[in-house]
C-alpha positions in Angstrom: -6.2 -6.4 -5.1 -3.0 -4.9 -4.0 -1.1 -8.3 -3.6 -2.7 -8.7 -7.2 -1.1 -5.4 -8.8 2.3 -5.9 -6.4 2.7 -9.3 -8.2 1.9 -8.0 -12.1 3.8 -4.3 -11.4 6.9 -5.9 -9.9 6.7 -9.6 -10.5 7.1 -10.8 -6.3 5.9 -10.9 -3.6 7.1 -11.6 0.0 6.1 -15.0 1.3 3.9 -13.0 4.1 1.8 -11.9 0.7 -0.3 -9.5 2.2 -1.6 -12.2 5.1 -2.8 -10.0 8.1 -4.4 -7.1 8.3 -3.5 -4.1 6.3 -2.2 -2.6 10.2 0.3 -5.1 10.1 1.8 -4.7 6.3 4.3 -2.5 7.2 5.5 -4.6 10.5 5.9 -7.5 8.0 6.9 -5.5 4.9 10.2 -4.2 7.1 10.6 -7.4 8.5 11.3 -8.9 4.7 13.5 -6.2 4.0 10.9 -4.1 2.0 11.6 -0.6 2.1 9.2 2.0 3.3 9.1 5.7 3.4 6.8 8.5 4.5 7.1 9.5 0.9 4.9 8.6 -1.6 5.6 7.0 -5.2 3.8 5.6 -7.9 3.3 1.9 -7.7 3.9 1.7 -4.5 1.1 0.5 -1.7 0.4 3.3 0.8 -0.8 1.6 4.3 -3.0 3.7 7.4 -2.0 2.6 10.6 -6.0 4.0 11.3 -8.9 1.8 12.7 -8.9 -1.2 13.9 -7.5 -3.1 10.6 -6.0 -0.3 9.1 -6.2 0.3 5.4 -4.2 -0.5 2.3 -4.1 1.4 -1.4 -2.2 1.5 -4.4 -0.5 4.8 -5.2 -1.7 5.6 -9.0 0.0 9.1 -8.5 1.9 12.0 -6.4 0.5 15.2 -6.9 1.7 17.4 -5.2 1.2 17.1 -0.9 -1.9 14.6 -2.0 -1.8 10.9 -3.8 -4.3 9.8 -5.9 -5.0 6.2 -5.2 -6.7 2.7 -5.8 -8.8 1.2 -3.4 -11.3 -1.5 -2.4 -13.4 -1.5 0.5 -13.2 1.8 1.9 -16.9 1.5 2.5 -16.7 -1.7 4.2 -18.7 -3.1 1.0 -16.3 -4.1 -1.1 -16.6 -1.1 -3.5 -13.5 0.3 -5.6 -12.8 3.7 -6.5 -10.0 6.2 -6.6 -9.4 9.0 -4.7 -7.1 11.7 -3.2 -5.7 11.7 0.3 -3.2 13.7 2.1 0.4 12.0 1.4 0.9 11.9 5.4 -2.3 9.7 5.5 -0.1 6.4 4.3 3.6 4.8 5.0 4.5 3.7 1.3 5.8 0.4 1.0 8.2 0.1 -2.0 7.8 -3.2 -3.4 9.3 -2.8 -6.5 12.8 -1.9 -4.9 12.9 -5.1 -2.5 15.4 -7.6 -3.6 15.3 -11.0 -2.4 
């Protein structure tokens, strides 16, 4: 999903795509050139370090110290939903300001 939404908000994609677990996006995201933050944005994809394979969502919006987000699989079944975390839960990956 979130290589998915990267692609149609932003209209690229690193090579690396998303490849790896969601642990390893922000290795490879900073690697590319791909900035990331401790702050959150809008469109951008919010990565947890957490777990074993970590865990990536898309940031539908900041409000306030939380982010309301996207995501797939949180139950390890596939299953989508949104919800609100603590913004220090995620390092935000800003796609949409990487330039090639």
């Amino acid at each position: 999903l979130h290589c998915l939404k990267i692609y149609e908000a932003y209209g690229n994609m690193p090579y690396w795509g998303g490849i790896g677990n969601a642990n390893e996006w922000v290795r490879n995201a900073r690697n590319y050139g791909v900035p990331t933050s401790s702050t959150p944005r809008p469109g951008t994809v919010g990565i947890s370090l957490a777990g074993t394979y970590g865990h990536a969502v898309w940031v539908e919006a900041v409000d306030g110290n939380s982010v309301i987000v996207s995501e797939y699989n949180y139950d390890w079944a596939g299953n989508y939903r949104k919800w609100r975390y603590p913004t220090s839960t995620f390092t935000y990956l800003y796609f949409g300001d990487w330039r090639r």
